[in-house]
N, C-alpha and C positions, 0 to 999 in steps of 0.2 A: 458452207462448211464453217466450221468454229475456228476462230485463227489459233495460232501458236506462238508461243512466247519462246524464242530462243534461249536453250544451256547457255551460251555463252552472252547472253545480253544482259548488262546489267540494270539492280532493278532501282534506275532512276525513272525522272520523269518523262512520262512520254505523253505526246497530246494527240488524242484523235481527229485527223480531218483540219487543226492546224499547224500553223505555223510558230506560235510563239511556246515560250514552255514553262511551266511552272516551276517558282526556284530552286536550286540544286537543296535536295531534303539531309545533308551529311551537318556540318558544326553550322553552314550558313544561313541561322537562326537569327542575327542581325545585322543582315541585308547588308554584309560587307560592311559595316560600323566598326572601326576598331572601340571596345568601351561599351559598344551601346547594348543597350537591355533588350532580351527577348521578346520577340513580336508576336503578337500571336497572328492565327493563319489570316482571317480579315484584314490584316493589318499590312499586307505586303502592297506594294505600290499598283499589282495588276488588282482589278476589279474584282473580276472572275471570280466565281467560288472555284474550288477544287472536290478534285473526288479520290479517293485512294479505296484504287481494286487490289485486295488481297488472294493472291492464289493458293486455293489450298488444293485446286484440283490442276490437272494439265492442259487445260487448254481453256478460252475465255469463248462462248457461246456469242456467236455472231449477232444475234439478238442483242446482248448485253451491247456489243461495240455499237451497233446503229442505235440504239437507247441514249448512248452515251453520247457520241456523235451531235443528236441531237437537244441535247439538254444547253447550255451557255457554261459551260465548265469544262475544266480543265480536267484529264485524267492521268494518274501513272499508276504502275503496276509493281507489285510485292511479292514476291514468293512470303509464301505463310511464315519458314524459319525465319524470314528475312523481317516481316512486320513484328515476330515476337522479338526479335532480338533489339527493335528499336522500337521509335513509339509513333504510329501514323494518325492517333487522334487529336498529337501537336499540330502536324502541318495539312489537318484536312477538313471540308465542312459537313462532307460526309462519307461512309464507308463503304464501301460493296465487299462481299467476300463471297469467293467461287467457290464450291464445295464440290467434289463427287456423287452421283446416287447414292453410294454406299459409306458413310461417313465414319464408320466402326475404325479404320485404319488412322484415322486422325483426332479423334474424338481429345485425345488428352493434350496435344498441340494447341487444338481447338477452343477448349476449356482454360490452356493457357491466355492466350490469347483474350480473352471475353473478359478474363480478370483483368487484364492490364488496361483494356479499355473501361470496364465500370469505374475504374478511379475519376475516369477524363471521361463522360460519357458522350458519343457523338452517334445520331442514328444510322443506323446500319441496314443496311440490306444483304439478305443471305439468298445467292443464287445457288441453284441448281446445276450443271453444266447439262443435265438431262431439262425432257419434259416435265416430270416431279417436284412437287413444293417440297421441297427438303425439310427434314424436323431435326432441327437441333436442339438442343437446352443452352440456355443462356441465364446469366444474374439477372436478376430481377430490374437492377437500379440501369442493364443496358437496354437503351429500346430497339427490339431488333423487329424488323418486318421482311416475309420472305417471299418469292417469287420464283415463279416456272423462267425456265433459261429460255424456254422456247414462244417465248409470248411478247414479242417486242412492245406493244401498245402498254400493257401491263406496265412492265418492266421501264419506261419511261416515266407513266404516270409514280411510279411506286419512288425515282428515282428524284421528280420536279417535287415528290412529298417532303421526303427527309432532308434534302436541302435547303427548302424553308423552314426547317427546325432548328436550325444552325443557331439564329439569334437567341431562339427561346432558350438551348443548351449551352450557350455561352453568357447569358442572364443567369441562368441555376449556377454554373461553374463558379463563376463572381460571387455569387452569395453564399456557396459552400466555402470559397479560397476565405471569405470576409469572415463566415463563421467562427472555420480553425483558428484564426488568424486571432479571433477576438478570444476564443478559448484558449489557449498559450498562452496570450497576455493576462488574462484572470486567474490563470494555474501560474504563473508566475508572480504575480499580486497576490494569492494565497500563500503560496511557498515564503515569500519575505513575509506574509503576515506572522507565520508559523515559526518565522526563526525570531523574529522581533518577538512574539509571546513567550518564546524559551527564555530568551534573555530576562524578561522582565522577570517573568516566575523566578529562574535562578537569582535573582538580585533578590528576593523574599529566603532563599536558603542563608545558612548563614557562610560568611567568605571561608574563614577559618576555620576548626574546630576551636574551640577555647580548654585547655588547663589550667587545675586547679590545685595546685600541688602536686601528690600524688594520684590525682583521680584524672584520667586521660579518657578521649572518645577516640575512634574511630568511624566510617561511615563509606559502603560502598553504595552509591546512586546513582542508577542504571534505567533512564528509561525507554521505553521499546519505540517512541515517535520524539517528535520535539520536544512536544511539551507531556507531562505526566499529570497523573493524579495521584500521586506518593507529595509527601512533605513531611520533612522534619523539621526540628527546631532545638536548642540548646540554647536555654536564655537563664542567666544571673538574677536570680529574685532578689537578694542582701548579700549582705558578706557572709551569709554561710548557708543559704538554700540556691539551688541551682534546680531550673525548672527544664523538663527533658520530655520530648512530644513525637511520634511519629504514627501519621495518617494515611488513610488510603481512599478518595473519591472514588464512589460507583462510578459504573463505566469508564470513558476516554475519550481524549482527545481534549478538544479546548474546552468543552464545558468541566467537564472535572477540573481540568489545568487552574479555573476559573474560580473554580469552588477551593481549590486549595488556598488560593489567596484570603478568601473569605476565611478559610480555618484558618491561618495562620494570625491575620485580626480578632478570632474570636478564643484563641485561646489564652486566657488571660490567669495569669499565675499568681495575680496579686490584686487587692481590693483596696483603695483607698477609702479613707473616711475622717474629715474630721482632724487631719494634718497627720494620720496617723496610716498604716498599711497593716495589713492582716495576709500574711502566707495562704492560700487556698489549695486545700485537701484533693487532691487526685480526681477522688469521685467528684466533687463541688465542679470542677473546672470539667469533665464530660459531661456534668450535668447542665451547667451552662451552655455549653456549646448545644448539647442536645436538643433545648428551646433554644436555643437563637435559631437553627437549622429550621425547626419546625415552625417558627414563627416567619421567618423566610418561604416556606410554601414552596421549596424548588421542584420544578418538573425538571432537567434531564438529568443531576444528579440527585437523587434523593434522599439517598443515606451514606454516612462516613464509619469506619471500621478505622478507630484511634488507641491509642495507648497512651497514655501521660504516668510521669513521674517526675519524684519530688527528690530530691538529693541533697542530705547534708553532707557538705564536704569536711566539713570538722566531724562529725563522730560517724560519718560513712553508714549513716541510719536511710534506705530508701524507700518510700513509701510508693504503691503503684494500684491504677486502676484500668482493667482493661474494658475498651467497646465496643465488641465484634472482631479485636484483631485476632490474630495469634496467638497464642498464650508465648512471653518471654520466655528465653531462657537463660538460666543461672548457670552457670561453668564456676566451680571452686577452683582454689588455688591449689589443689590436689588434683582436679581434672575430671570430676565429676559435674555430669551433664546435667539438670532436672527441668523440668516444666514449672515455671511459675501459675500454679490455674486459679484465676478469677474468675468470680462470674463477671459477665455483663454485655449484654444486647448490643446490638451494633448502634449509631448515633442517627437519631433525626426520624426515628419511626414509631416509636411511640414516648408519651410525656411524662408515664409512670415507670421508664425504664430504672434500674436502680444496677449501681456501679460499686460490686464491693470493694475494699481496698486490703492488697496485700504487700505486708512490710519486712523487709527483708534487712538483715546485718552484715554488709558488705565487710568482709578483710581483705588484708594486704592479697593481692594475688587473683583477687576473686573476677569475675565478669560478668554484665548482665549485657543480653543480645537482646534490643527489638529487633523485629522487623515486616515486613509486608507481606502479602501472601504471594508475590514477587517470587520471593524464596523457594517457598513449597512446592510451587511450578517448576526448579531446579534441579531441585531435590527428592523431590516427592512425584513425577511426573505422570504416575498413573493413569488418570483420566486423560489426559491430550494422547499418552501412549497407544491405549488404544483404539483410536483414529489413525493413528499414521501407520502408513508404508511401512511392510515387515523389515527394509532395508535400513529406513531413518528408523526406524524405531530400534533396530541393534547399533546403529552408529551413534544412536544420543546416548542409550546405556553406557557406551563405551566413556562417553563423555563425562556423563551425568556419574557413573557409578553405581546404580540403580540396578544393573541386569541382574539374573539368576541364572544358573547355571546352563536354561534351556533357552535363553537370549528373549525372556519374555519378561515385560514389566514384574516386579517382586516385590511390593507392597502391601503392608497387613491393614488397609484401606482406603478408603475415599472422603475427600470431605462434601459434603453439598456447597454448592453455590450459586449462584444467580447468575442472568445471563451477562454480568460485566465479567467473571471472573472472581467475583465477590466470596468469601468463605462467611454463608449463613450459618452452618451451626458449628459448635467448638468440634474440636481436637478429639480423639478416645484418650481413654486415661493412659494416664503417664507410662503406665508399667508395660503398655502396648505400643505407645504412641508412634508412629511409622517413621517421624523424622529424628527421634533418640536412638533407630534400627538403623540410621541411614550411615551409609560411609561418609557424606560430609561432617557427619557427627561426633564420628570417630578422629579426622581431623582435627576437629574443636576440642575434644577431649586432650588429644595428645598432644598437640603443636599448637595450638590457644589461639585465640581471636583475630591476631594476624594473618598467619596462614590461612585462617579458616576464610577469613574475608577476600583476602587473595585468591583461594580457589573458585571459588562462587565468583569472583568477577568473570576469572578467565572463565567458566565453565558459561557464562551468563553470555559472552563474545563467540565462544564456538559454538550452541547450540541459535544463537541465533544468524551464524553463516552459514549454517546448514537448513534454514526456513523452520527449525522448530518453534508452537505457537507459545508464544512467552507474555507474560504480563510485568509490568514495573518493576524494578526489585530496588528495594530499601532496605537495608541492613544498617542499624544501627548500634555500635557495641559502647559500651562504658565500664570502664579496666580501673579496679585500682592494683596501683605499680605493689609489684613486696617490695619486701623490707631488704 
């Protein structure tokens, strides 16, 4: 007859047919060391390997016990709740586990169980308590091998198997613990690398904004990783030109981050010669940069989407040439919005691209906005909109300002873009354009570059603690003060 494991016995260790017993399996993990480090199961002062029989059924197949008996190891016993609630692949070199014929009524215990060992994997034995080879499902990464209850010959050989597997799964464990171990430490080495490149790039931004009298910037820069592929610039050509630049690298992450650098050396505002300096025209300075880009041969950013201007600060004359970005926008000192529209290609894709220049007469009061297509993704969120979840997609509206009345995106378009995020082709005309429709634009209308910049950050912080997908945002304004 199959013995019985007593209700009221508890499930430490017990040893078949000896006398000594394997150590108590509760915190005494270092063999009564006060301080000392966990051992593993090898490692305890008896020789003996150990076995740990898990009960899932009610009673343990007599076969199993003379199997056991005879093997040079130790055994103790677990009720099933009692193995899941702790961990018997720490203190054992292999496992038995008892099952009933009928395993339907444990199957989810079961399946707990088989997870918590694949972490620690240790070969196992799945008995039967009938004559039947039990069929359970197990993970893949546990090696389970199963056996009729009633077959004691079996049931030893199957038993002297898996406990010589002990070394070879304690070998794998070692070099899984050595893996993680070395992958943390290289996700850690990354992560410093990543804040160490923020730094630097930010030390290429400039610290201050600089004024010029009456002519003041502002600037919200927001990027969605460490490092970005957004860059501006506000640089002093003489005492009366001021040179004013904002960029956007395809794609992300360090390679763009990388390239920004490079644009920030290659935008060059002014031409020496001959002891003398020559001011450079808007389009001259994307057209330089254009060949350098393309002379450069980059594979993972290819092309840059720039905007440059030229700013006299004495007769408040600005002259501007766009390269794939956004079209600016102008804000009067009456509160009217328009689209500044140049043509011109985006930077570093072809060598015939051509940048025209539009000049504009700043007065007291007035504002010019660059900015990134950062923005439009705010503002403009259509395209991401309808990817997301009908839920976030009414709680961003709510954020954004975007919804219509039936809580669906409400936008009079789309732009194209590439797979960075990039906007390949321009804007619709002005009289339609979707972001002079937007409520953030009525902001900038009414309450001026301040506010407007302020909403756009906040709105740029809650839509990305709600997991909406966001790209860079650069906003760059330049205000002259009234009178």
């Amino acid at each position: 007859m199959a013995g019985r494991l007593s209700p009221d016995e508890p499930p430490s260790a017990h040893v078949l047919g000896r006398t000594d017993k394997f150590p108590p399996q509760t915190s005494d993990r270092n063999n009564g060391e006060p301080g000392g480090s966990p051992r593993l199961p090898g490692e305890y002062l008896m020789a003996r390997p150990h076995i740990q029989v898990v009960l899932a059924a009610d009673s343990v197949p007599e076969s199993l016990r003379t199997a056991l008996q005879r093997t040079n190891a130790t055994a103790s016993f677990w009720p099933l709740a009692e193995a899941i609630r702790r961990d018997p692949a720490a203190l054992a070199d292999a496992l038995v586990i008892v099952v009933p014929a009928d395993t339907a009524a444990i199957s989810e215990p079961l399946r707990t169980l088989f997870d918590h060992l694949a972490e620690q994997p240790r070969a196992t034995l799945v008995v039967s308590d009938g004559d039947r080879v039990p069929a359970v499902e197990h993970p893949p990464a546990l090696p389970v091998v199963f056996g009729r209850g009633g077959d004691e010959q079996e049931l030893e050989i199957r038993l002297a198997t898996i406990l010589a597997m002990r070394s070879s799964f304690d070998s794998l464990h070692r070099g899984l613990l050595a893996n993680r171990r070395s992958g943390q430490s290289l996700a850690r080495q990354y992560m410093s690398q990543l804040r160490l490149a923020s730094r630097v790039q930010r030390e290429f931004l400039p610290e201050a904004l600089p004024r010029f009298g009456p002519v003041s910037f502002q600037v919200v820069f927001r990027p969605v990783d460490y490092v970005s592929g957004d860059i501006y610039d506000v640089r002093r050509l003489d005492e009366e030109h001021v040179g004013i630049a904002l960029a956007d690298a395809s794609g992300h992450g360090i390679p763009a981050a990388l390239l920004t650098v490079y644009i920030k050396r290659a935008l060059r505002g002014k031409e020496l010669a001959s002891g003398a300096y020559r001011i450079l025209t808007p389009a001259e300075v994307l057209a330089a940069l254009n060949a350098d880009i393309l002379e450069a041969d980059l594979s993972e950013c290819p092309f840059v989407a720039a905007v440059y201007a030229v700013l006299n600060i004495r007769t408040f004359e600005l002259s501007l040439a766009r390269g794939g970005a956004p079209y600016p926008l102008y804000r009067s000192a009456e509160g009217h919005v328009r689209l500044i529209e140049t043509l011109g290609g985006v930077v570093g894709v072809d060598p015939a691209t051509h940048f025209e220049i539009e000049t504009v007469e700043l007065r007291p009061g007035d504002t010019l906005l660059l900015y990134s297509d950062g923005l439009e993704r705010i503002v403009l969120p259509a395209s991401a909109a309808g990817r997301m979840p009908a839920s976030l997609r009414r709680a961003a509206g709510e954020v954004s300002g975007w919804a219509t009345t039936d809580g669906e995106a409400g936008v009079a378009g789309e732009l194209e873009v590439d797979s960075g995020g990039m906007a390949l082709a321009t804007l619709p005309d002005a009289a339609t354009a979707p972001i002079l429709q937007s409520e953030w634009c009525r902001t900038l209308e009414s309450q001026g570059p301040a506010a407007a910049l302020d909403q756009l950050s906040c709105r740029q912080r809650a839509l990305r603690r709600m997991g909406y997908p966001l790209d860079d945002l650069t906003a760059l304004a330049v205000q002259i003060d009234p009178d």
